[in-house]
mmCIF file of the N, C-alpha and C atoms, coordinates in Angstrom:
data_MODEL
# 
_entry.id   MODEL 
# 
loop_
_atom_site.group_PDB 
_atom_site.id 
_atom_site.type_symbol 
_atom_site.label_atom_id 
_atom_site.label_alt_id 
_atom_site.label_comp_id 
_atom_site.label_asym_id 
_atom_site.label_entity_id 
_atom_site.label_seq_id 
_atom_site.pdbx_PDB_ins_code 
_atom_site.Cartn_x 
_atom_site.Cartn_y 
_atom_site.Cartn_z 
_atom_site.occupancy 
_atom_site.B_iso_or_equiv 
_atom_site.pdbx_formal_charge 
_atom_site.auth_seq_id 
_atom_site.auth_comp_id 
_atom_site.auth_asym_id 
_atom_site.auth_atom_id 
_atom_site.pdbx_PDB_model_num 
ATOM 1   N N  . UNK A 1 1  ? 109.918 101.455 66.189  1.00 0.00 ? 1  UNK A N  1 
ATOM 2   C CA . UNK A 1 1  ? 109.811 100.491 67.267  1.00 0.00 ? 1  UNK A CA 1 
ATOM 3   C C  . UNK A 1 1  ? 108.334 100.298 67.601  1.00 0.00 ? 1  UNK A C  1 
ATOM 4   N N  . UNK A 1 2  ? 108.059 99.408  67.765  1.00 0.00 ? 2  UNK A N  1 
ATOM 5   C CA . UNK A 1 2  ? 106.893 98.898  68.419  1.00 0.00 ? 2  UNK A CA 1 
ATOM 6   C C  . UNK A 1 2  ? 106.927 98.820  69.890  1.00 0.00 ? 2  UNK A C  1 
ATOM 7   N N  . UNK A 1 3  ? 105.816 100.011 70.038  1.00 0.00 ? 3  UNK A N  1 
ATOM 8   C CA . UNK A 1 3  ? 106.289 100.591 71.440  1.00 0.00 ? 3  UNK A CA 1 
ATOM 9   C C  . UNK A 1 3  ? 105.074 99.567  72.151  1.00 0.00 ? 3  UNK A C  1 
ATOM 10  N N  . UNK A 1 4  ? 103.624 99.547  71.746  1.00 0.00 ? 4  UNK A N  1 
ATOM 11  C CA . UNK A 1 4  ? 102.613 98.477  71.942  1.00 0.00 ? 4  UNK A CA 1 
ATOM 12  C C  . UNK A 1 4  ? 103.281 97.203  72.311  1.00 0.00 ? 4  UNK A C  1 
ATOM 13  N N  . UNK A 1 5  ? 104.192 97.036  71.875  1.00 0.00 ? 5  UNK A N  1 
ATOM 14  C CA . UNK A 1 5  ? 104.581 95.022  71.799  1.00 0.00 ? 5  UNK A CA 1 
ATOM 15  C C  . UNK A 1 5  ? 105.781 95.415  73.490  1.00 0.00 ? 5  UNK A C  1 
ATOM 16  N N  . UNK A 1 6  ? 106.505 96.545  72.931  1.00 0.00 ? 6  UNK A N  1 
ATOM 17  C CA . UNK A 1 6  ? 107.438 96.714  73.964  1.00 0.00 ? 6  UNK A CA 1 
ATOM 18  C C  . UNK A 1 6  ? 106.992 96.604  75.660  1.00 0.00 ? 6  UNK A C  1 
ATOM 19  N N  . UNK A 1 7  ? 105.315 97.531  75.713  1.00 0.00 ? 7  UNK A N  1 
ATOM 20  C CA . UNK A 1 7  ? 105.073 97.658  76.718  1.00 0.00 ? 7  UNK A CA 1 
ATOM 21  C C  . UNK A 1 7  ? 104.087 96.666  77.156  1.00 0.00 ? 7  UNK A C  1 
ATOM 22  N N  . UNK A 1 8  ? 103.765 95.667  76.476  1.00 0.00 ? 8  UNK A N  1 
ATOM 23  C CA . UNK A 1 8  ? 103.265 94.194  76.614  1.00 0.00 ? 8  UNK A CA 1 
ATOM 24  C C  . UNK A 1 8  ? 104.273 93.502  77.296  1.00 0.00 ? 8  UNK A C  1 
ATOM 25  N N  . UNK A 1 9  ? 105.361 93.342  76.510  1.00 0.00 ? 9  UNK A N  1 
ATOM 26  C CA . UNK A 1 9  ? 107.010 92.616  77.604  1.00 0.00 ? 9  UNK A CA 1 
ATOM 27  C C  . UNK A 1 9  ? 107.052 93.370  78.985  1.00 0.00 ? 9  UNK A C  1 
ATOM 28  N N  . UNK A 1 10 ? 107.588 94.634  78.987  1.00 0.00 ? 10 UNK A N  1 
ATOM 29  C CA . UNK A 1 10 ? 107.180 95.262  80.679  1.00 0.00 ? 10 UNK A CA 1 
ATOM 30  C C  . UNK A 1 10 ? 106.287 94.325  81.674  1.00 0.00 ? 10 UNK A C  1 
ATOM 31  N N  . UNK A 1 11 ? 104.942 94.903  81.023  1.00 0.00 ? 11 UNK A N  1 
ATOM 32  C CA . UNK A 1 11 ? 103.409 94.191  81.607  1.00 0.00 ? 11 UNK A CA 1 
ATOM 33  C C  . UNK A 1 11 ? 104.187 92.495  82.070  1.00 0.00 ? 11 UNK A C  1 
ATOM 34  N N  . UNK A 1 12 ? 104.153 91.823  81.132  1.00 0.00 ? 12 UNK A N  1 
ATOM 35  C CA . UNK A 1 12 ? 104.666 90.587  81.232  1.00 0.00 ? 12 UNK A CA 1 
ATOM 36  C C  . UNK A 1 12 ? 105.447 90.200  82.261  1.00 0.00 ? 12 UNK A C  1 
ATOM 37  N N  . UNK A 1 13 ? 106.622 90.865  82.014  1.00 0.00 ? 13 UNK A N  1 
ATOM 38  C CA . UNK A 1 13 ? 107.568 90.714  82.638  1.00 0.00 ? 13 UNK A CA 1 
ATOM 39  C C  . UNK A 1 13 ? 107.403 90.896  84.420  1.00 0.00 ? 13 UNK A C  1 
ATOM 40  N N  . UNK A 1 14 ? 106.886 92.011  84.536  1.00 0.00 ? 14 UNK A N  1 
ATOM 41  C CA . UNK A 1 14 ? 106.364 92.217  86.207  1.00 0.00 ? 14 UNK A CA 1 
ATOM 42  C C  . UNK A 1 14 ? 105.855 91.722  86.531  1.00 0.00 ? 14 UNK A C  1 
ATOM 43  N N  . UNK A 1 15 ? 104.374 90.821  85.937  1.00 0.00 ? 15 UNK A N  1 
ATOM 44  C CA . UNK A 1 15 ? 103.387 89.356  86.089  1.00 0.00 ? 15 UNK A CA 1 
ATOM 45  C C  . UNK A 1 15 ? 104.450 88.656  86.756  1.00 0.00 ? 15 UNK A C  1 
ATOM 46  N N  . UNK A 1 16 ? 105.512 88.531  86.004  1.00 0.00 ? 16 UNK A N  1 
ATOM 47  C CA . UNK A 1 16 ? 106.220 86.732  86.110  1.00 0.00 ? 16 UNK A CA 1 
ATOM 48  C C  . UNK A 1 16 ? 106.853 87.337  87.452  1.00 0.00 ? 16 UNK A C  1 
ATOM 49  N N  . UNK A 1 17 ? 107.687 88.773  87.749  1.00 0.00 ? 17 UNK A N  1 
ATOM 50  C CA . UNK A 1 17 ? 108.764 88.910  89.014  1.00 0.00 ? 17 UNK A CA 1 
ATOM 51  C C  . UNK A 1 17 ? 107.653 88.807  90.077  1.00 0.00 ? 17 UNK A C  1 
ATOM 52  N N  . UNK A 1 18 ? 106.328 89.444  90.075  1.00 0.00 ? 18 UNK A N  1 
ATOM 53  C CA . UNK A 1 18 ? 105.529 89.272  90.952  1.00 0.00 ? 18 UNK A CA 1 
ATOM 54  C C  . UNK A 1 18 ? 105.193 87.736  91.450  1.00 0.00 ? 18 UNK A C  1 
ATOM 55  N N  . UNK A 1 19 ? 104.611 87.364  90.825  1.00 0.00 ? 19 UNK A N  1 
ATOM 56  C CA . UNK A 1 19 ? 104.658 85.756  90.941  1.00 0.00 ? 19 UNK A CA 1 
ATOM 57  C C  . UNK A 1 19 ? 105.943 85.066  91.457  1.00 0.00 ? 19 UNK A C  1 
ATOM 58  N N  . UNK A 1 20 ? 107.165 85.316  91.011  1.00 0.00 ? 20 UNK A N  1 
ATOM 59  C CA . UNK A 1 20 ? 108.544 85.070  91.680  1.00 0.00 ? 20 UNK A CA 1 
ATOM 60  C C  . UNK A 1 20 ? 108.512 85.348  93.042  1.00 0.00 ? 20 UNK A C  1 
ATOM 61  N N  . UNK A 1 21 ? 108.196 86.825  93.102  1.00 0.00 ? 21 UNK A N  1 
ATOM 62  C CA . UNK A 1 21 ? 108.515 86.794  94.934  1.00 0.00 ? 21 UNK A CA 1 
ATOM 63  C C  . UNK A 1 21 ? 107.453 85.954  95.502  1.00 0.00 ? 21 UNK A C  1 
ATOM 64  N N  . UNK A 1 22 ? 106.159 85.868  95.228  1.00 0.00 ? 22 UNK A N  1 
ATOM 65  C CA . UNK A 1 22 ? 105.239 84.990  95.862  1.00 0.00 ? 22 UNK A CA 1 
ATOM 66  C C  . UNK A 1 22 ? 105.861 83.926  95.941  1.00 0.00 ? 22 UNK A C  1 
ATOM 67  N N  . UNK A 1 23 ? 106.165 83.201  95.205  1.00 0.00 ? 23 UNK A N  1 
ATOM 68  C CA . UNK A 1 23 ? 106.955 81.640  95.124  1.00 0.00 ? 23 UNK A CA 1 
ATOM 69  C C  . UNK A 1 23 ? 107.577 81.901  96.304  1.00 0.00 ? 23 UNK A C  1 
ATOM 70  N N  . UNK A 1 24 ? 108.962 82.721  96.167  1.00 0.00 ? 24 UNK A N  1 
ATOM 71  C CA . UNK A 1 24 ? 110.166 82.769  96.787  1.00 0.00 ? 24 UNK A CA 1 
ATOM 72  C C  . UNK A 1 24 ? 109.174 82.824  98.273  1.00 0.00 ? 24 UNK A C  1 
ATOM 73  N N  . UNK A 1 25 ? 108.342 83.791  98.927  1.00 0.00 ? 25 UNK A N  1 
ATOM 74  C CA . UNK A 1 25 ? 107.886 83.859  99.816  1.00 0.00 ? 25 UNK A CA 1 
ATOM 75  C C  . UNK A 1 25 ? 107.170 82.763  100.272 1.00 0.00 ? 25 UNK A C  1 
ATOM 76  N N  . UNK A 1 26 ? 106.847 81.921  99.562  1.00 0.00 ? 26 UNK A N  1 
ATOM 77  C CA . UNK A 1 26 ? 105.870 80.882  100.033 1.00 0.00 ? 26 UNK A CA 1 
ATOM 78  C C  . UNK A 1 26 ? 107.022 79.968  100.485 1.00 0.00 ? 26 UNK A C  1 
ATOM 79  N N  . UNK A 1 27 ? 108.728 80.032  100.047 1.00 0.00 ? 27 UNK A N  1 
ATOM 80  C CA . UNK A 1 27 ? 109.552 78.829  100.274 1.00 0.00 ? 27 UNK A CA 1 
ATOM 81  C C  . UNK A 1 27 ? 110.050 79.831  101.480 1.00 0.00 ? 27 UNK A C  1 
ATOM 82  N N  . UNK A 1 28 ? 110.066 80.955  102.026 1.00 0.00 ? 28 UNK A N  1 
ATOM 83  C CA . UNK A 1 28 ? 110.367 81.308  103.087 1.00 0.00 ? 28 UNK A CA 1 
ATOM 84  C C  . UNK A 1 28 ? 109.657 80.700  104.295 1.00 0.00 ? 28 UNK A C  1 
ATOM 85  N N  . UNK A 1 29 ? 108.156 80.423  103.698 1.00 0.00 ? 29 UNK A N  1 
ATOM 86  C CA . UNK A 1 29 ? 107.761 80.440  105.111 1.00 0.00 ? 29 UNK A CA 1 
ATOM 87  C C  . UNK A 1 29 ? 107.156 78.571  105.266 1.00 0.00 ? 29 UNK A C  1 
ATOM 88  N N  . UNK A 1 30 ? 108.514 78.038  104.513 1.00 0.00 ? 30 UNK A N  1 
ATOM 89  C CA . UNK A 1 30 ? 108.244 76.491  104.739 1.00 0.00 ? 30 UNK A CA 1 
ATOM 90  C C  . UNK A 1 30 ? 107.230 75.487  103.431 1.00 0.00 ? 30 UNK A C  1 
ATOM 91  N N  . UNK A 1 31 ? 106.861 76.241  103.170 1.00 0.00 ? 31 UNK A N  1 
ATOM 92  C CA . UNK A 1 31 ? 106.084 75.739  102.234 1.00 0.00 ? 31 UNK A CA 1 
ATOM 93  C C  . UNK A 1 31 ? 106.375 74.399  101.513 1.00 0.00 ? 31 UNK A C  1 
ATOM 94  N N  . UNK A 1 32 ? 105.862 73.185  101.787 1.00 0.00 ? 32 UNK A N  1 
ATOM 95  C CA . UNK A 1 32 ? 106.538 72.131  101.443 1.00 0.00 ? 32 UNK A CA 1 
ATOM 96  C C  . UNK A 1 32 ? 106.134 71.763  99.879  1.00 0.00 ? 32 UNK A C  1 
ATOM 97  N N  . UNK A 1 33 ? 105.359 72.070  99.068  1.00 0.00 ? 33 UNK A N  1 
ATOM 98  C CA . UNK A 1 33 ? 104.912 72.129  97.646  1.00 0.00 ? 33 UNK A CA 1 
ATOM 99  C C  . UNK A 1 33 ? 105.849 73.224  97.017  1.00 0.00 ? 33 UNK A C  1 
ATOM 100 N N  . UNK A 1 34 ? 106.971 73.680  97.702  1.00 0.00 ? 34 UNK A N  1 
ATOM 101 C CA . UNK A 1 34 ? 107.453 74.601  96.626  1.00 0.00 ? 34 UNK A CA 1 
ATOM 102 C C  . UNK A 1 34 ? 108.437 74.312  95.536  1.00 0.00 ? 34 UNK A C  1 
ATOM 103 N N  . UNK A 1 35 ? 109.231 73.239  96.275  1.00 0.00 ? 35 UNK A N  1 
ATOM 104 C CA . UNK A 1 35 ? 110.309 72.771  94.985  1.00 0.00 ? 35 UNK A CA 1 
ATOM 105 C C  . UNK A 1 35 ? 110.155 72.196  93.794  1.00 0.00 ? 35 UNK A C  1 
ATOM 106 N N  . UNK A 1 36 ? 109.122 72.525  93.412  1.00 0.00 ? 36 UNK A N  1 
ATOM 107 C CA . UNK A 1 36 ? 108.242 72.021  92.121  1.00 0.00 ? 36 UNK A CA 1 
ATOM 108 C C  . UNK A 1 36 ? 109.532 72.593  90.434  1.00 0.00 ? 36 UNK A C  1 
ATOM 109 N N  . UNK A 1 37 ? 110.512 73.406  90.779  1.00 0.00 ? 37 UNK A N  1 
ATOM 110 C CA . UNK A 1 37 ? 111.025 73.961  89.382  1.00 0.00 ? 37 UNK A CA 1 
ATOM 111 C C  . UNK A 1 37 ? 110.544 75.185  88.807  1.00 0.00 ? 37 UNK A C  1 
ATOM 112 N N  . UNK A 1 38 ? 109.325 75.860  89.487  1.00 0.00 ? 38 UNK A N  1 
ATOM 113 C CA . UNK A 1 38 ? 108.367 76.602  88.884  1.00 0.00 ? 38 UNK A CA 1 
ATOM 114 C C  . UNK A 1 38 ? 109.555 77.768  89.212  1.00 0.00 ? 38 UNK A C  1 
ATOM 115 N N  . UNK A 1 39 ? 110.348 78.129  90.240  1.00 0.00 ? 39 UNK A N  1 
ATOM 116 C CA . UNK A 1 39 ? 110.993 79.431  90.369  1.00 0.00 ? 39 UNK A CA 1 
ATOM 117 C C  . UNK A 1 39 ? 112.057 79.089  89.161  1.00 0.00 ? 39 UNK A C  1 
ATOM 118 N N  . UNK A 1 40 ? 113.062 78.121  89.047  1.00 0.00 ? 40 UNK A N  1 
ATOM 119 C CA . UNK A 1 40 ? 113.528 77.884  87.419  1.00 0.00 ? 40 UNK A CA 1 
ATOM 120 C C  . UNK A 1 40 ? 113.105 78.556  86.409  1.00 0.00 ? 40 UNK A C  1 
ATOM 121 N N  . UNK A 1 41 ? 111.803 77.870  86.408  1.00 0.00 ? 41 UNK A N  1 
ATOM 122 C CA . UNK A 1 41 ? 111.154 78.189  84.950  1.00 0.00 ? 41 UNK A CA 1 
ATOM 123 C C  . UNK A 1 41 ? 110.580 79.933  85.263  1.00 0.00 ? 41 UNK A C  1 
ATOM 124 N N  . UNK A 1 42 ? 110.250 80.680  86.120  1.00 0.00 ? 42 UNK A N  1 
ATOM 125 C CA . UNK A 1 42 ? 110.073 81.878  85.981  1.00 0.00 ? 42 UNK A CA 1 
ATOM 126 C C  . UNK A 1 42 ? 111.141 82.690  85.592  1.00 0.00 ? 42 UNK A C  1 
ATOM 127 N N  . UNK A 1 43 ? 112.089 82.658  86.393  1.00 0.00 ? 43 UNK A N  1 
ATOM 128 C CA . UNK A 1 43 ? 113.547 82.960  86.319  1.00 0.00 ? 43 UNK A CA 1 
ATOM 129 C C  . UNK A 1 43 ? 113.822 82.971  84.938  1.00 0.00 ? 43 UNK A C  1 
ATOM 130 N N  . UNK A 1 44 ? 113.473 81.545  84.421  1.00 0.00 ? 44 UNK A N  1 
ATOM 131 C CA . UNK A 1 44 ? 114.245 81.557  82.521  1.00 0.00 ? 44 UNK A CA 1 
ATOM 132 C C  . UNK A 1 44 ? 113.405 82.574  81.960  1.00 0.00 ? 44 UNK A C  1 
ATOM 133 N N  . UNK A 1 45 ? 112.370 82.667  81.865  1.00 0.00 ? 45 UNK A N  1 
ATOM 134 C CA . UNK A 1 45 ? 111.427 83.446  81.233  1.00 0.00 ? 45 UNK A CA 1 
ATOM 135 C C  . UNK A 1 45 ? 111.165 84.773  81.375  1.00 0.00 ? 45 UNK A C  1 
ATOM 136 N N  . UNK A 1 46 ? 111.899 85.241  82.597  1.00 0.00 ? 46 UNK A N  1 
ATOM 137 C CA . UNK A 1 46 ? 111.945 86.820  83.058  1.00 0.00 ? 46 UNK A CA 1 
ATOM 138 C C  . UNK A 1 46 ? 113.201 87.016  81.983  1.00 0.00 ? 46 UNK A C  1 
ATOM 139 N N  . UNK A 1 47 ? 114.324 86.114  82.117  1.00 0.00 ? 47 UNK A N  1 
ATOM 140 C CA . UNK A 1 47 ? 115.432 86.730  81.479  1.00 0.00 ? 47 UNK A CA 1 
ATOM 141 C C  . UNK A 1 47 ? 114.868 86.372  79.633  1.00 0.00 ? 47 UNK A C  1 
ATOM 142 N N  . UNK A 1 48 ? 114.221 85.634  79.721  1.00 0.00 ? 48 UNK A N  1 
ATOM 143 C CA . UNK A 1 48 ? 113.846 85.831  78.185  1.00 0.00 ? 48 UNK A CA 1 
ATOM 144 C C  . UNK A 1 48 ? 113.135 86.669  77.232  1.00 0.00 ? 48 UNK A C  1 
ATOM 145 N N  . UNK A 1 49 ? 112.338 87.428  78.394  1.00 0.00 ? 49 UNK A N  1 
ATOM 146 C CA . UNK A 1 49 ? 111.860 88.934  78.309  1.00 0.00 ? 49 UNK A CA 1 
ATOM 147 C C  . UNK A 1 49 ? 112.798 89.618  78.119  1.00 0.00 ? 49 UNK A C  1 
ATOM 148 N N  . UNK A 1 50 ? 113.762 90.050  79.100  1.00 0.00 ? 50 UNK A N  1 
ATOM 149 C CA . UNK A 1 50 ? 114.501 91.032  79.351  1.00 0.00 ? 50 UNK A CA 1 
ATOM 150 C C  . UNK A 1 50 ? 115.318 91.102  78.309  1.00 0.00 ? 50 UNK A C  1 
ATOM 151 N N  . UNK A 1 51 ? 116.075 90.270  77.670  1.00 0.00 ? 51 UNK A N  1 
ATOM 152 C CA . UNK A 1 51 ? 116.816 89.899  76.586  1.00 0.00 ? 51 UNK A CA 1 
ATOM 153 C C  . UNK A 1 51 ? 116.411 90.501  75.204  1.00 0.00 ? 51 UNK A C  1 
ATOM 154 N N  . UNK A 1 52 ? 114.649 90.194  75.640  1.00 0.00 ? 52 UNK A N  1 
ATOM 155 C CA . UNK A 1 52 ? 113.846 90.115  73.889  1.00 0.00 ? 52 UNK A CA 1 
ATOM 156 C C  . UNK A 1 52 ? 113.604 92.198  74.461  1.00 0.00 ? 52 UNK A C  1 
ATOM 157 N N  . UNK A 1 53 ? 113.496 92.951  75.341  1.00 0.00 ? 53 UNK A N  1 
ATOM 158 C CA . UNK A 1 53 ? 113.589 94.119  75.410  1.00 0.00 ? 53 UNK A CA 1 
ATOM 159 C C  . UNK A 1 53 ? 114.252 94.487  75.322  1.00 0.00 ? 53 UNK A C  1 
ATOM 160 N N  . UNK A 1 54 ? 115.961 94.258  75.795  1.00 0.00 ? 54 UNK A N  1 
ATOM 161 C CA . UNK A 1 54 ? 117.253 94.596  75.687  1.00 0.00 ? 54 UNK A CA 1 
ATOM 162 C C  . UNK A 1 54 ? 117.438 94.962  74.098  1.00 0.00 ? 54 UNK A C  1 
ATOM 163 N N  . UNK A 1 55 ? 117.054 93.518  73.003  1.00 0.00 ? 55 UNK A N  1 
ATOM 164 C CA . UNK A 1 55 ? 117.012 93.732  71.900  1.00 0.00 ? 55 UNK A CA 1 
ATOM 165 C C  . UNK A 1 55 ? 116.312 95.237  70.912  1.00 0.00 ? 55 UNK A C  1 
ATOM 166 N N  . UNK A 1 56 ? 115.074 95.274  71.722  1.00 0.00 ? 56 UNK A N  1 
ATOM 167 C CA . UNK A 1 56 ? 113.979 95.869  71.180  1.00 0.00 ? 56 UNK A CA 1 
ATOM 168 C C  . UNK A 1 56 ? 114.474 97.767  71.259  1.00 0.00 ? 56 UNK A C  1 
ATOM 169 N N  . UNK A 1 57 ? 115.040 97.613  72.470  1.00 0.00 ? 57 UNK A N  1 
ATOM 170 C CA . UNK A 1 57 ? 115.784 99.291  73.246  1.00 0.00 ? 57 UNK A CA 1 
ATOM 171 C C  . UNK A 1 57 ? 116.798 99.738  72.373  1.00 0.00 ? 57 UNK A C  1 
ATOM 172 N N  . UNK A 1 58 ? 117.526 98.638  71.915  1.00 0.00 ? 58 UNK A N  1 
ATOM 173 C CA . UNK A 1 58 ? 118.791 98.742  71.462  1.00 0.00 ? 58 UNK A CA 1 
ATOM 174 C C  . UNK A 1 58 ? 118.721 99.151  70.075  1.00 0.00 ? 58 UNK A C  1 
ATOM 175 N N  . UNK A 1 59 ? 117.733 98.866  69.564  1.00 0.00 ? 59 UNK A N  1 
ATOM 176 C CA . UNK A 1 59 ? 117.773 98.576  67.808  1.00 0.00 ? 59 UNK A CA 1 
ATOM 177 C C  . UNK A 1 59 ? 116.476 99.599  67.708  1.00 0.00 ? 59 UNK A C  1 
ATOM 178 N N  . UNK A 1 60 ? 116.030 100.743 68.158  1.00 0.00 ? 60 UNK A N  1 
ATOM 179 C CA . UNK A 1 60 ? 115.500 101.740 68.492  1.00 0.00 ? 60 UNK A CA 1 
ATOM 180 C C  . UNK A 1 60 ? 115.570 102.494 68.015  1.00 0.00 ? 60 UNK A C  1 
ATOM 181 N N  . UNK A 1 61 ? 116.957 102.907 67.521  1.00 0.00 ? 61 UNK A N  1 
ATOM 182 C CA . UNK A 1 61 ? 117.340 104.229 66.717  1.00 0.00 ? 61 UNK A CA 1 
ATOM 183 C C  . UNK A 1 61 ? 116.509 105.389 66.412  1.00 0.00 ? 61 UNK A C  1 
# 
């Protein structure tokens, strides 16, 4: 396994949830620029991580 590539997805992956709650927090507190799609598109891309690690854990042996 490519543990280097694995712990690049991690890294990655916490970038994008971090950035998520910021979003999410900025639409808590009214933020009228937020419905832009950008929480969508983080959302797809966290799970497209998670998926491509799910893979990576699994096939580990």
């Amino acid at each position: 396994m490519n543990y280097i590539y694995l712990h690049r997805l991690y890294a990655r992956r916490a970038e994008l949830e971090a950035k998520l709650e910021l979003y999410d927090a900025r639409d808590c507190f009214g933020d009228d620029d937020v419905n832009d799609g950008t929480d969508r598109d983080l959302r797809q891309r966290i799970n497209e991580i998670s998926a491509e690690i799910d893979v990576l854990e699994h096939t580990a042996g």
